[in-house]
N, CA, C and O atoms as a Tripos MOL2 file, in Angstrom:
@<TRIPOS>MOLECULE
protein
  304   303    76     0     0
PROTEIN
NO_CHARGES

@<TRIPOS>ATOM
      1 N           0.8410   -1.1710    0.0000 N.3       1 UNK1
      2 CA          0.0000    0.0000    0.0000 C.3       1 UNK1
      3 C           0.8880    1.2370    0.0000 C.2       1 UNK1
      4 O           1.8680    1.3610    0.7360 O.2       1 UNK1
      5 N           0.4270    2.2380   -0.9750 N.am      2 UNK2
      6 CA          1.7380    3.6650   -1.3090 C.3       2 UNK2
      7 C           0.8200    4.3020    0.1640 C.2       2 UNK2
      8 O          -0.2530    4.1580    0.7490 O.2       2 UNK2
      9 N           1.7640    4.8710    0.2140 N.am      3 UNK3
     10 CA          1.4940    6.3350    1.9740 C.3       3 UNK3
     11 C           1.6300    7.4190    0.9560 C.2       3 UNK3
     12 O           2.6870    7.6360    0.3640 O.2       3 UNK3
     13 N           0.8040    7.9230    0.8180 N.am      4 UNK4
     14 CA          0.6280    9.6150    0.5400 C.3       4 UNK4
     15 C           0.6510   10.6400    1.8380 C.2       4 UNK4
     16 O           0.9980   11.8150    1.7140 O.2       4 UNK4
     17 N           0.3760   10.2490    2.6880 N.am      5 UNK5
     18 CA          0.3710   11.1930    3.9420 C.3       5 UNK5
     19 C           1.6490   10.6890    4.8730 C.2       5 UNK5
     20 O           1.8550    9.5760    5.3570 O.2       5 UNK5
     21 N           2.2920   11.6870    4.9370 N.am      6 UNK6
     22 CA          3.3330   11.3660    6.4940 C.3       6 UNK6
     23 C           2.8940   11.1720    7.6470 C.2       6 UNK6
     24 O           1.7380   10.7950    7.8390 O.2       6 UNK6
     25 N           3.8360   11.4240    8.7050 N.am      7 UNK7
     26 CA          3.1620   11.1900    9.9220 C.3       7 UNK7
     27 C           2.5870   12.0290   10.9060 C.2       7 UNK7
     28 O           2.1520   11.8950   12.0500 O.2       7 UNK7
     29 N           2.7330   12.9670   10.0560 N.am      8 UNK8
     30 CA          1.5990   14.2450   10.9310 C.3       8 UNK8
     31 C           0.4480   14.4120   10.0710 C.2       8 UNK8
     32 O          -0.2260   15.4420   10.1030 O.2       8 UNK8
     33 N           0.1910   13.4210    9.2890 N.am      9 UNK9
     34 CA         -1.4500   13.1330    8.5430 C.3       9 UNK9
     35 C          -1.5870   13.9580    7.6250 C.2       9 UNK9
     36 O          -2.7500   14.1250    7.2580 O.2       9 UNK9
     37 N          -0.2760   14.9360    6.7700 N.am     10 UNK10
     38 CA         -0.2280   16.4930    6.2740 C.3      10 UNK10
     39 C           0.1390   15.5080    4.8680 C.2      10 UNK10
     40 O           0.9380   14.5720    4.8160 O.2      10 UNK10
     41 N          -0.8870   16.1600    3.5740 N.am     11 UNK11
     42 CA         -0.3510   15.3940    2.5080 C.3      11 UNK11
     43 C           1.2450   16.7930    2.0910 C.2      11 UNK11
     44 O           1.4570   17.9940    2.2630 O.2      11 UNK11
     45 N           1.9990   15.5170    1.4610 N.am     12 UNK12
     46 CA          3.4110   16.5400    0.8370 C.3      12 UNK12
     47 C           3.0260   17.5400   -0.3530 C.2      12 UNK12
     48 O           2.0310   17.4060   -1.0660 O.2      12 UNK12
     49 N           3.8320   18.4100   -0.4380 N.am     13 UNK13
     50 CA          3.7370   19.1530   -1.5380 C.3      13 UNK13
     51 C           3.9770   19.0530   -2.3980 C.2      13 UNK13
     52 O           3.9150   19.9580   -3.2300 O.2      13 UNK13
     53 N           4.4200   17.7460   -2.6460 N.am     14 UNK14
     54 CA          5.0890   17.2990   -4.1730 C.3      14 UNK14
     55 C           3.4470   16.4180   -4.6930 C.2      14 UNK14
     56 O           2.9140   16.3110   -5.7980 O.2      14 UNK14
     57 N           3.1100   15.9940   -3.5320 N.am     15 UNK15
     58 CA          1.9610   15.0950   -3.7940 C.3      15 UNK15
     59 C           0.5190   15.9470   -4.0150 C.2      15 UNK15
     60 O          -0.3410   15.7940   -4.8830 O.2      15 UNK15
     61 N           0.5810   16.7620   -3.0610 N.am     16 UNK16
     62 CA         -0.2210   17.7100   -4.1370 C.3      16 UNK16
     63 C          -0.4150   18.3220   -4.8240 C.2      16 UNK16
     64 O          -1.4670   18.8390   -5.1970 O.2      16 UNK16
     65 N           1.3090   18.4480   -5.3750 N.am     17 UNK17
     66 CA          1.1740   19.3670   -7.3290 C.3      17 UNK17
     67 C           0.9660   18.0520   -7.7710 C.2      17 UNK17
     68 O           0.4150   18.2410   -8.8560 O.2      17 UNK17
     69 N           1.0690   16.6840   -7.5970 N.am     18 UNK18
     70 CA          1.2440   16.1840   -8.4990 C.3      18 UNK18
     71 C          -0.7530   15.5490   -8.5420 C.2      18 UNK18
     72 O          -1.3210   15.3680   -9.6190 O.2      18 UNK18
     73 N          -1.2560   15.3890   -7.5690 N.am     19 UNK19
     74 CA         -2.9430   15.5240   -7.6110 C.3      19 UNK19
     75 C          -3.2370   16.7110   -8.4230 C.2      19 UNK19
     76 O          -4.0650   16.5560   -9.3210 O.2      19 UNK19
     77 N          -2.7120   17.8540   -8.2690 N.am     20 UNK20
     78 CA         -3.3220   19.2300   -8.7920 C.3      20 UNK20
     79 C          -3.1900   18.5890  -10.8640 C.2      20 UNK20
     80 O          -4.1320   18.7710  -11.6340 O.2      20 UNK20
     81 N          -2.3970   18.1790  -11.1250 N.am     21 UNK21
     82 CA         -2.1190   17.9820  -12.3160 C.3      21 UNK21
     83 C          -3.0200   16.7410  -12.8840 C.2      21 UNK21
     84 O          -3.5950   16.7630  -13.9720 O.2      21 UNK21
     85 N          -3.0410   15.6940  -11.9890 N.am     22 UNK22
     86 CA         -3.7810   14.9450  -12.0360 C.3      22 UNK22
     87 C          -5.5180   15.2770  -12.5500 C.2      22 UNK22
     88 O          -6.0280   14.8840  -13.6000 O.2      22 UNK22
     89 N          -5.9610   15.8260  -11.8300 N.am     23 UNK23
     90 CA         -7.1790   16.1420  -11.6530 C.3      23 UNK23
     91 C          -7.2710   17.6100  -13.0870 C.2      23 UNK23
     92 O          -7.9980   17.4980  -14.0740 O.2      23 UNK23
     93 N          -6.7200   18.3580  -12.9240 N.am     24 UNK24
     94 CA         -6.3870   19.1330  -14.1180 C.3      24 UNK24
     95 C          -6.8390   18.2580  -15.5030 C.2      24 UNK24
     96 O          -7.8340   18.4810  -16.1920 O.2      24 UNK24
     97 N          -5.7410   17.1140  -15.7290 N.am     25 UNK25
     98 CA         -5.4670   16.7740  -16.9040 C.3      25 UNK25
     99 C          -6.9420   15.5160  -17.1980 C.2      25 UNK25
    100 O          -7.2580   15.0310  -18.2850 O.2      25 UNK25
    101 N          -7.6730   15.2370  -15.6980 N.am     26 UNK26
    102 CA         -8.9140   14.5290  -16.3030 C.3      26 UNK26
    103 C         -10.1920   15.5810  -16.4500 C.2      26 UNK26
    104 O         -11.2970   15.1630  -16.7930 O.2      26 UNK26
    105 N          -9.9510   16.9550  -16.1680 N.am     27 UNK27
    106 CA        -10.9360   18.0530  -16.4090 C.3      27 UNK27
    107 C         -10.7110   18.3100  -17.6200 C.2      27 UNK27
    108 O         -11.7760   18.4860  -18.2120 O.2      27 UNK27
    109 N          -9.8840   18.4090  -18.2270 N.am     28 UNK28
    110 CA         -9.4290   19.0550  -19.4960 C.3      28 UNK28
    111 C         -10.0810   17.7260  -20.6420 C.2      28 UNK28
    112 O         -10.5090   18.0240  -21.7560 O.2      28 UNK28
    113 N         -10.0550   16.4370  -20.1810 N.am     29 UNK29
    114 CA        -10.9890   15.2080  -21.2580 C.3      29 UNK29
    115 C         -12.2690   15.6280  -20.9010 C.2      29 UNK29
    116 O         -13.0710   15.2110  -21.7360 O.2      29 UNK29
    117 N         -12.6080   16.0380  -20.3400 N.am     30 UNK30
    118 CA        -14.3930   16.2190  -19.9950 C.3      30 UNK30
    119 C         -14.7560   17.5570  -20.9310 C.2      30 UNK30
    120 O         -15.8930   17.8850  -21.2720 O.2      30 UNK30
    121 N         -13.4400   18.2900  -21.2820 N.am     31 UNK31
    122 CA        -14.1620   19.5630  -21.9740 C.3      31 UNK31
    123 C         -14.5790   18.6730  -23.3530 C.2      31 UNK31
    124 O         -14.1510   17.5520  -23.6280 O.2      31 UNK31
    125 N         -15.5060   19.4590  -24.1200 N.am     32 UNK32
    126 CA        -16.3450   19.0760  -25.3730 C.3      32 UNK32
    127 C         -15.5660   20.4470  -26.2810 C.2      32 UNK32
    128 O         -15.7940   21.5930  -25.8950 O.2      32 UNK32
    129 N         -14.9920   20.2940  -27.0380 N.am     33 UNK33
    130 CA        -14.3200   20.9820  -27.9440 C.3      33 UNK33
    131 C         -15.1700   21.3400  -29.2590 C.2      33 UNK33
    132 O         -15.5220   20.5170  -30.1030 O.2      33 UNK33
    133 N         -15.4920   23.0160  -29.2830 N.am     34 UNK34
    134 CA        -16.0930   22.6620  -30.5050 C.3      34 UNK34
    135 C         -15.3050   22.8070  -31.8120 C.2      34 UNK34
    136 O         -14.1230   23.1050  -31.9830 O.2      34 UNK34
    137 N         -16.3580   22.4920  -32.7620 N.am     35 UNK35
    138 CA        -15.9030   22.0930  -34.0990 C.3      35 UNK35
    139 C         -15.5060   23.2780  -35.1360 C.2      35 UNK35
    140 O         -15.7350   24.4460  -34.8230 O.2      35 UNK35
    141 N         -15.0990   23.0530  -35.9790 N.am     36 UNK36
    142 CA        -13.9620   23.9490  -36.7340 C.3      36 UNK36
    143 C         -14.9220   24.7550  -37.5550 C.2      36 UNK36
    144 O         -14.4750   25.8960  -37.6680 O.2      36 UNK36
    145 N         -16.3690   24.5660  -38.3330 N.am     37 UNK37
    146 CA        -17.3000   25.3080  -38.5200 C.3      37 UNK37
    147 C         -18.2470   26.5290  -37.4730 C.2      37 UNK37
    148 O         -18.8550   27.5220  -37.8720 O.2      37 UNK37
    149 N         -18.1020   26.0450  -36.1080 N.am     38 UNK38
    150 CA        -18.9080   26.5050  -35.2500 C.3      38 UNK38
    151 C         -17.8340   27.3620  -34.2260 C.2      38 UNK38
    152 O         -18.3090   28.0320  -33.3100 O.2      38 UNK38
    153 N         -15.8060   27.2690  -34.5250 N.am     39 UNK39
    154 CA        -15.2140   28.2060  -34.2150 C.3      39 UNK39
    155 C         -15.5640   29.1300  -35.5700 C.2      39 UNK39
    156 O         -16.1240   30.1600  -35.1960 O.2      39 UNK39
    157 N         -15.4240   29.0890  -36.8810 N.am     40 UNK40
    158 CA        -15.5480   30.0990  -38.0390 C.3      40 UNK40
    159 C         -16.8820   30.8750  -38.0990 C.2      40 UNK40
    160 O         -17.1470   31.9030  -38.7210 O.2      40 UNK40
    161 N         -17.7370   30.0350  -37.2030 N.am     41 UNK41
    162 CA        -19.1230   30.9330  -37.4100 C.3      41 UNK41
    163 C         -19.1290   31.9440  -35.7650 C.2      41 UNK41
    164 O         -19.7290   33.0180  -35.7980 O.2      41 UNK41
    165 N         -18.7280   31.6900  -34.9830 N.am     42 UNK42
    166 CA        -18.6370   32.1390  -33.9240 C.3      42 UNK42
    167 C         -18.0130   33.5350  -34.1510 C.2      42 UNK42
    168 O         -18.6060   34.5490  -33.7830 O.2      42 UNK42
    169 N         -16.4750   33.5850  -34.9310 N.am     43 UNK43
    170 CA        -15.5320   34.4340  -35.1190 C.3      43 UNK43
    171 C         -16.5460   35.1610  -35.8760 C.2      43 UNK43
    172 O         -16.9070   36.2690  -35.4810 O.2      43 UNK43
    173 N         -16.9780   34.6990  -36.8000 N.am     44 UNK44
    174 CA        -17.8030   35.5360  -37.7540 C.3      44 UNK44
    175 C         -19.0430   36.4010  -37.0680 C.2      44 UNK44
    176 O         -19.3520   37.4760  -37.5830 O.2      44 UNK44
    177 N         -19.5720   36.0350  -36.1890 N.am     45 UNK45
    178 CA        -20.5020   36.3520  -35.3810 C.3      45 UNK45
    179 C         -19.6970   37.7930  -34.4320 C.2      45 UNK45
    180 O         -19.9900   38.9850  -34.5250 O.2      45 UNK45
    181 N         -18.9740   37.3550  -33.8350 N.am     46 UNK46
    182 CA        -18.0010   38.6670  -33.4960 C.3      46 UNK46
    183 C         -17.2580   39.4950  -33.8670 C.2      46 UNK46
    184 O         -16.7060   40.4290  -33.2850 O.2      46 UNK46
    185 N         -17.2300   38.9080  -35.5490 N.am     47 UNK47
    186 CA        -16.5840   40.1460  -35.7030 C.3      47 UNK47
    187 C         -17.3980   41.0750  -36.4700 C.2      47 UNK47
    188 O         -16.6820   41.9130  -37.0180 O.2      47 UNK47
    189 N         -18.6370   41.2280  -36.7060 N.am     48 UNK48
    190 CA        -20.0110   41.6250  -37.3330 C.3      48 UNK48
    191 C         -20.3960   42.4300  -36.0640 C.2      48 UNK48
    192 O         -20.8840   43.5350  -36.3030 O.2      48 UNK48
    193 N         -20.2420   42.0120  -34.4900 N.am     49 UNK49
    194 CA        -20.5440   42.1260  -33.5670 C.3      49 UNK49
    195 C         -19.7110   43.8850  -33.1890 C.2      49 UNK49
    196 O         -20.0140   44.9610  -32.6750 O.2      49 UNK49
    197 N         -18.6650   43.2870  -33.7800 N.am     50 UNK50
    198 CA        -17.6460   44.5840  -33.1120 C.3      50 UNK50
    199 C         -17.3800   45.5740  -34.4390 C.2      50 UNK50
    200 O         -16.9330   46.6740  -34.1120 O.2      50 UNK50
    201 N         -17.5290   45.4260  -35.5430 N.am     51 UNK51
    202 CA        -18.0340   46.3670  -36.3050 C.3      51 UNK51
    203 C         -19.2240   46.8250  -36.2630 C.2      51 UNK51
    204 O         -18.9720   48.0270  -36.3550 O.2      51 UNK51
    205 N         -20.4810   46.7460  -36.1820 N.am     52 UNK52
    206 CA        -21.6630   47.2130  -35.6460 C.3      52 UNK52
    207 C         -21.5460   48.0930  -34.4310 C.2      52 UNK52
    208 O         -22.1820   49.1460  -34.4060 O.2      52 UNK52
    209 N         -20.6710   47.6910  -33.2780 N.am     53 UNK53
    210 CA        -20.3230   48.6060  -32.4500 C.3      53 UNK53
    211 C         -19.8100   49.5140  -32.2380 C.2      53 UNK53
    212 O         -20.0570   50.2260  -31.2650 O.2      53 UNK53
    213 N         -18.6390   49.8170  -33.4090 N.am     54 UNK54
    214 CA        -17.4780   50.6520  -33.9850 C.3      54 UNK54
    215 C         -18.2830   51.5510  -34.5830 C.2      54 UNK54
    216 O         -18.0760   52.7420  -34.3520 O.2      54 UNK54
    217 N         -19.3430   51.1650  -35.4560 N.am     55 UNK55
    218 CA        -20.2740   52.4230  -36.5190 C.3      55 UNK55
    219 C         -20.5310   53.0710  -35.4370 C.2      55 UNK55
    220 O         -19.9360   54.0530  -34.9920 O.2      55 UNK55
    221 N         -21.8870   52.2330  -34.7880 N.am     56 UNK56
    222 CA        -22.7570   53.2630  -33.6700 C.3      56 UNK56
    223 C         -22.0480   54.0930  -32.9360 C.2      56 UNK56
    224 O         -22.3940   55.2230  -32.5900 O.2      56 UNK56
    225 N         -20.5400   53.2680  -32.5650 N.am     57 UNK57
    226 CA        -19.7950   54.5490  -31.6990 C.3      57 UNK57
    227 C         -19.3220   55.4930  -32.0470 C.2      57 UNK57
    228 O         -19.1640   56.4950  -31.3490 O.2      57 UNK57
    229 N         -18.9190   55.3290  -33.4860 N.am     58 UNK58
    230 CA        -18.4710   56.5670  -34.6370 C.3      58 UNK58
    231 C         -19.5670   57.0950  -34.3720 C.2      58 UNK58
    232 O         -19.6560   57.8000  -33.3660 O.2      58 UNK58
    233 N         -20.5990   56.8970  -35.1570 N.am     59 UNK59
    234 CA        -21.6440   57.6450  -35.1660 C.3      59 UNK59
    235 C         -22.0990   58.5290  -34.2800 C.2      59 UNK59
    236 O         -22.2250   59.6620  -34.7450 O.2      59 UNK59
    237 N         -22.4250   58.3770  -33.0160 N.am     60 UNK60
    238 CA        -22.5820   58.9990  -31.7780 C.3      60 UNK60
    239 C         -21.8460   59.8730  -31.6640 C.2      60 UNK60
    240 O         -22.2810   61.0250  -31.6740 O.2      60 UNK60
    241 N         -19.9330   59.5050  -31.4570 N.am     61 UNK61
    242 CA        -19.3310   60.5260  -31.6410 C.3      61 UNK61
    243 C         -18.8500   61.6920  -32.5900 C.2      61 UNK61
    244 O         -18.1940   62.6860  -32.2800 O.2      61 UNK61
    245 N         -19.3360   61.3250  -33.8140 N.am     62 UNK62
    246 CA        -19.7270   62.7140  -34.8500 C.3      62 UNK62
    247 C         -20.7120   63.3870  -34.5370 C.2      62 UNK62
    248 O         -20.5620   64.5610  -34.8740 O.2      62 UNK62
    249 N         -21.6340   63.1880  -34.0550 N.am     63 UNK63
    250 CA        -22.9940   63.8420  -33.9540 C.3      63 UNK63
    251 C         -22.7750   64.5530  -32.8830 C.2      63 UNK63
    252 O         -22.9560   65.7440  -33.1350 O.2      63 UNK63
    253 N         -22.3510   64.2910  -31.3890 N.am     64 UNK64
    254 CA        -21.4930   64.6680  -30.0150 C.3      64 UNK64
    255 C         -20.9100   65.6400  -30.5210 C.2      64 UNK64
    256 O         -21.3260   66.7910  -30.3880 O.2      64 UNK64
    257 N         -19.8580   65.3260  -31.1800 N.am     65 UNK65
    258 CA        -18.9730   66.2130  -31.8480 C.3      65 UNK65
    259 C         -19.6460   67.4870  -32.0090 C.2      65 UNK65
    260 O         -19.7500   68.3690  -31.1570 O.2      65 UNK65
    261 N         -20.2690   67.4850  -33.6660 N.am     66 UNK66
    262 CA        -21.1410   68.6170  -34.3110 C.3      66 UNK66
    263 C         -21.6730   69.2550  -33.5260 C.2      66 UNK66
    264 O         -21.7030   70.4850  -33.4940 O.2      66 UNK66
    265 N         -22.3070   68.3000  -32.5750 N.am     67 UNK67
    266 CA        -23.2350   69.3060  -31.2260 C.3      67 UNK67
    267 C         -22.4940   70.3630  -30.3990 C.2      67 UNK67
    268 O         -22.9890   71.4200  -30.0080 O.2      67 UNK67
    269 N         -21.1230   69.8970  -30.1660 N.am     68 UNK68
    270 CA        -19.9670   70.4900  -28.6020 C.3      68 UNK68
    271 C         -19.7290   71.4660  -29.8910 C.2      68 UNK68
    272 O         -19.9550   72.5910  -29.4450 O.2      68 UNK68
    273 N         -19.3460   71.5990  -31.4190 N.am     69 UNK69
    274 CA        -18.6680   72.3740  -32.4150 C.3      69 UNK69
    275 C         -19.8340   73.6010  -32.1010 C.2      69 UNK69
    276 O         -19.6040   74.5950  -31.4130 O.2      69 UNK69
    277 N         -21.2120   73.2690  -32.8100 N.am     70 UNK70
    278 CA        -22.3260   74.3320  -33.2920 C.3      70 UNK70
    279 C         -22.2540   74.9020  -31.7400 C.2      70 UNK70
    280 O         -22.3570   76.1250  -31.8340 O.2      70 UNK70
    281 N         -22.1240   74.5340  -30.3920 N.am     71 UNK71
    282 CA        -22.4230   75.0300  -28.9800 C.3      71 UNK71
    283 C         -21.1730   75.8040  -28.8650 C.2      71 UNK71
    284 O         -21.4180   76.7880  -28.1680 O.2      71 UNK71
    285 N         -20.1210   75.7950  -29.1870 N.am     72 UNK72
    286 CA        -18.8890   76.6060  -29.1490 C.3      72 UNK72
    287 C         -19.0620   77.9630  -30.0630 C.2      72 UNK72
    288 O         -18.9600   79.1300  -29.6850 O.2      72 UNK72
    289 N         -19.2830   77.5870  -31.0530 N.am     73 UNK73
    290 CA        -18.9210   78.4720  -31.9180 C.3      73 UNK73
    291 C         -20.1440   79.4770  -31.6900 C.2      73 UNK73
    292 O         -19.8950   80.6820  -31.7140 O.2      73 UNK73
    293 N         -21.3420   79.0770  -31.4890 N.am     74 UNK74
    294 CA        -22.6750   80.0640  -31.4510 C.3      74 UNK74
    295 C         -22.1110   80.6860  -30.3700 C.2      74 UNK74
    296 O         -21.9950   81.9000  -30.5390 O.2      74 UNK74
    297 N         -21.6980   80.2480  -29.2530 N.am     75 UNK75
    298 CA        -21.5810   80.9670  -28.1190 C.3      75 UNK75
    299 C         -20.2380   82.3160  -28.5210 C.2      75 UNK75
    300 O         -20.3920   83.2190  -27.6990 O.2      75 UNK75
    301 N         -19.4650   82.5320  -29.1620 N.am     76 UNK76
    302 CA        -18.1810   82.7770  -29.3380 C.3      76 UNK76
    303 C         -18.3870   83.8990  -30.1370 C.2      76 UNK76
    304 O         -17.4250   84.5240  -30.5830 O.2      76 UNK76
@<TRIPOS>BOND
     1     1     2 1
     2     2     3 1
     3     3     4 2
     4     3     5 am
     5     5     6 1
     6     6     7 1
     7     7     8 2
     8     7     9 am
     9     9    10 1
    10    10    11 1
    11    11    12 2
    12    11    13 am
    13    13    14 1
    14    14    15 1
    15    15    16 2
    16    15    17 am
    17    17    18 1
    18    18    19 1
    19    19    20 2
    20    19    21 am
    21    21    22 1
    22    22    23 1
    23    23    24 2
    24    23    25 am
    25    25    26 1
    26    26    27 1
    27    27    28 2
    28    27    29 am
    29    29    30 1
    30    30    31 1
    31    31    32 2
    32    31    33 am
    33    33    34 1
    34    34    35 1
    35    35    36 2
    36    35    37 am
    37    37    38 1
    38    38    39 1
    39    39    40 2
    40    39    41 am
    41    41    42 1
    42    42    43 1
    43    43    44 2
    44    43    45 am
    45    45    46 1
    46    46    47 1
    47    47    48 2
    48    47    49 am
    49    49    50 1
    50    50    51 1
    51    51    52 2
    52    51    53 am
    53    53    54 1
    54    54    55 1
    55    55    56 2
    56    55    57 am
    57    57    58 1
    58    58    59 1
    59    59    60 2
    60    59    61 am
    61    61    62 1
    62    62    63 1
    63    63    64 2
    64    63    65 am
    65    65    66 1
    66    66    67 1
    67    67    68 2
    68    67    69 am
    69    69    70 1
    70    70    71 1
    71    71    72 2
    72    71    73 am
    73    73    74 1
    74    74    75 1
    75    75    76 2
    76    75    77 am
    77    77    78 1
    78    78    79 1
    79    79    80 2
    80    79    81 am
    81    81    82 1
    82    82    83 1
    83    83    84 2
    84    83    85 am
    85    85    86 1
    86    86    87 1
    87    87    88 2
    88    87    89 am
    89    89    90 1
    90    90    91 1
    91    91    92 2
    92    91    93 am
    93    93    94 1
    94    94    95 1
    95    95    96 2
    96    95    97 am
    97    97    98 1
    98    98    99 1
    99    99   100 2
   100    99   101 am
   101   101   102 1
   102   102   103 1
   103   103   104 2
   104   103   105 am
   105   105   106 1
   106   106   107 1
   107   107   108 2
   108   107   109 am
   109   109   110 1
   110   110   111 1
   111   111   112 2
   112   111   113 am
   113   113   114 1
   114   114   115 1
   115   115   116 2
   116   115   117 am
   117   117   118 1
   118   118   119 1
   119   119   120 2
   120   119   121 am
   121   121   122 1
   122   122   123 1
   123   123   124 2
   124   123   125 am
   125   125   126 1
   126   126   127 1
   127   127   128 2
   128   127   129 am
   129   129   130 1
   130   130   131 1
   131   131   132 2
   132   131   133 am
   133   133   134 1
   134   134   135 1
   135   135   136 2
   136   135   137 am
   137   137   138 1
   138   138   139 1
   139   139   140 2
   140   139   141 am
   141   141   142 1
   142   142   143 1
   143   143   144 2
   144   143   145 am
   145   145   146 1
   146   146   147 1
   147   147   148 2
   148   147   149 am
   149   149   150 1
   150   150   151 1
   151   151   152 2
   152   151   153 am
   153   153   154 1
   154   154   155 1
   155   155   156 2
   156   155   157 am
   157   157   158 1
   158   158   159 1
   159   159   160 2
   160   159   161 am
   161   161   162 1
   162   162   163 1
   163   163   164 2
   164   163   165 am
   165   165   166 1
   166   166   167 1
   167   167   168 2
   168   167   169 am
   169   169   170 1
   170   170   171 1
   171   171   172 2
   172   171   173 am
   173   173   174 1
   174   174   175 1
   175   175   176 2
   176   175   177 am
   177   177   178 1
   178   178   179 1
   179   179   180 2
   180   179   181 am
   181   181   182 1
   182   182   183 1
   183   183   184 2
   184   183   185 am
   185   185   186 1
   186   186   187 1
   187   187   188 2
   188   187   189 am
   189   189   190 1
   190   190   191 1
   191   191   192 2
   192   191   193 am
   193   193   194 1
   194   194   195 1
   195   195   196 2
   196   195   197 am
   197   197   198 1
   198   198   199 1
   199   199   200 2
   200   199   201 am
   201   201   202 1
   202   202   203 1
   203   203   204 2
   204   203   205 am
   205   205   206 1
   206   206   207 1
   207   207   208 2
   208   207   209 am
   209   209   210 1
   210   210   211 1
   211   211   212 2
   212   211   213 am
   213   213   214 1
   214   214   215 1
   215   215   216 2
   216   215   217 am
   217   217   218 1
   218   218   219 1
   219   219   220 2
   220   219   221 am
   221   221   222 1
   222   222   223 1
   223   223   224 2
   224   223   225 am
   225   225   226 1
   226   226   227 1
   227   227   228 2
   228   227   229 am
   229   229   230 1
   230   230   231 1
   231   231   232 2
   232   231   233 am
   233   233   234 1
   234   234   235 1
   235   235   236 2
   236   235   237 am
   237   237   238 1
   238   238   239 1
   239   239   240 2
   240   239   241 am
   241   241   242 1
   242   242   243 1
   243   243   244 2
   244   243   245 am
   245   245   246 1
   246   246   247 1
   247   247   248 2
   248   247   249 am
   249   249   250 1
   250   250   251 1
   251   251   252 2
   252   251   253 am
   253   253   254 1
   254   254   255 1
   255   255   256 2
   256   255   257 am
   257   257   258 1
   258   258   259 1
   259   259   260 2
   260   259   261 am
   261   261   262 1
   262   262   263 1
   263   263   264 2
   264   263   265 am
   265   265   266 1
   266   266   267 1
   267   267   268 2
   268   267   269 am
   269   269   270 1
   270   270   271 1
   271   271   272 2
   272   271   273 am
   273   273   274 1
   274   274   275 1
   275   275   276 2
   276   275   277 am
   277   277   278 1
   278   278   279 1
   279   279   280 2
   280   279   281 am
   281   281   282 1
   282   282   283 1
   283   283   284 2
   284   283   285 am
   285   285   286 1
   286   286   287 1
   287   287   288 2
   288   287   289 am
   289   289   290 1
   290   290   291 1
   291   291   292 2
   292   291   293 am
   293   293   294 1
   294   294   295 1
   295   295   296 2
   296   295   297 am
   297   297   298 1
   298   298   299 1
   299   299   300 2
   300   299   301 am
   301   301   302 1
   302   302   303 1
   303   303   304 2
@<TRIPOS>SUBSTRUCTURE
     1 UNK1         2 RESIDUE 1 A UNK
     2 UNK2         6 RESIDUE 1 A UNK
     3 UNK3        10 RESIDUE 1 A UNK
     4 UNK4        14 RESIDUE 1 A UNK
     5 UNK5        18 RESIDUE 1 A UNK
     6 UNK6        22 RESIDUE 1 A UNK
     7 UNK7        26 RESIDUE 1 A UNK
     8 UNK8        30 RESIDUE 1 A UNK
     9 UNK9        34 RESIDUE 1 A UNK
    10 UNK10       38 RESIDUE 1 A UNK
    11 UNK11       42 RESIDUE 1 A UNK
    12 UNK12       46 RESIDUE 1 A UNK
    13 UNK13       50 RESIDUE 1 A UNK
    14 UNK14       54 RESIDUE 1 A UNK
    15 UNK15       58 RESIDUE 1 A UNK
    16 UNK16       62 RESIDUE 1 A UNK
    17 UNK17       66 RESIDUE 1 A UNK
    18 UNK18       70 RESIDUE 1 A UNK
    19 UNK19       74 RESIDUE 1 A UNK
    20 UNK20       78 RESIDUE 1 A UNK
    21 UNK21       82 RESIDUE 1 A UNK
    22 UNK22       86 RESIDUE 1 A UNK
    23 UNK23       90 RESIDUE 1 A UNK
    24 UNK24       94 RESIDUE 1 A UNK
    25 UNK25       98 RESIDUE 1 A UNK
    26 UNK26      102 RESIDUE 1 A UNK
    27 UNK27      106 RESIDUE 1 A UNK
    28 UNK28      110 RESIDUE 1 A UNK
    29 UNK29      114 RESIDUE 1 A UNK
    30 UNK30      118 RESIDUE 1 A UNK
    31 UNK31      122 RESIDUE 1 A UNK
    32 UNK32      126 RESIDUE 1 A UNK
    33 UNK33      130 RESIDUE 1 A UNK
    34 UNK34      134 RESIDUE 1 A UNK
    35 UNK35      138 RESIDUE 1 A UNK
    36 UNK36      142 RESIDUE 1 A UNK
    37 UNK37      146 RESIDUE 1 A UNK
    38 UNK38      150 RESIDUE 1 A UNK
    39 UNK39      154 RESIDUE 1 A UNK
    40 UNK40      158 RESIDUE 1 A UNK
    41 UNK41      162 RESIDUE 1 A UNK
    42 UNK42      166 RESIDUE 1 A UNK
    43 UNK43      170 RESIDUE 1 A UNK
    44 UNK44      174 RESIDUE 1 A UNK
    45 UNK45      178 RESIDUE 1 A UNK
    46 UNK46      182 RESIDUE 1 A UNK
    47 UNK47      186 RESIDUE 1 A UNK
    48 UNK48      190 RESIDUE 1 A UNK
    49 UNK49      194 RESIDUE 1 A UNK
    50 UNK50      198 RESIDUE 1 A UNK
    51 UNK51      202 RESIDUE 1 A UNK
    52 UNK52      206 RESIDUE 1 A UNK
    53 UNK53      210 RESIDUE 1 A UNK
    54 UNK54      214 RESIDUE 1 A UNK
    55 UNK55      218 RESIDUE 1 A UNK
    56 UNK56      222 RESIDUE 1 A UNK
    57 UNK57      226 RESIDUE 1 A UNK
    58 UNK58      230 RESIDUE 1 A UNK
    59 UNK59      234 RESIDUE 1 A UNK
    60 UNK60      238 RESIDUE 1 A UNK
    61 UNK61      242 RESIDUE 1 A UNK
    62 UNK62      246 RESIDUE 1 A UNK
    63 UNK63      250 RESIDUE 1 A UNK
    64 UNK64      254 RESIDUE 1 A UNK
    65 UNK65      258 RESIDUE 1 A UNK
    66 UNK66      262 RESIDUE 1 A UNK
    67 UNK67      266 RESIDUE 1 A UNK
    68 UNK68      270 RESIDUE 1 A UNK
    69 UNK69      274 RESIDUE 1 A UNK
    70 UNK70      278 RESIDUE 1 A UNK
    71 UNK71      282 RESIDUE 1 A UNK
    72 UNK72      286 RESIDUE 1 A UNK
    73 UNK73      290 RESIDUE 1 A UNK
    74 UNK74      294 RESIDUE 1 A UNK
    75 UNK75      298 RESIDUE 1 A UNK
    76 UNK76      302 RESIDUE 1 A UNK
């Protein structure tokens, strides 16, 4: 029978990096990986995502803009 615990009942530190890795490397088989169409549609999905966000924020900030410009200059 292997002893993992010494005699103050304290597991070692070698023994628990080497559980930490253990347990790691059977979490990492349980992940479900997706598939190489559904990473390309995903990417595609975000990056539609973050151009759409880029306009509206342009947008906003031209209009912001024009507004702080016409409020300066009338005042002046």
């Amino acid at each position: 029978m292997a002893k993992t615990e010494n005699e103050s009942g304290k597991v070692g530190f070698f023994e628990r990096i080497s559980r930490f890795f253990r347990d790691m490397r059977g979490e990492v088989k349980k992940v479900v990986w997706p598939s190489k169409k559904q990473i390309i549609n995903n990417t595609l999905v975000v990056i539609v995502v973050v151009i759409i966000a880029a306009v509206l924020i342009g947008g906003f900030d031209m209009i912001l803009s024009a507004l702080v410009k016409m409020l300066f200059t009338k005042g002046a």
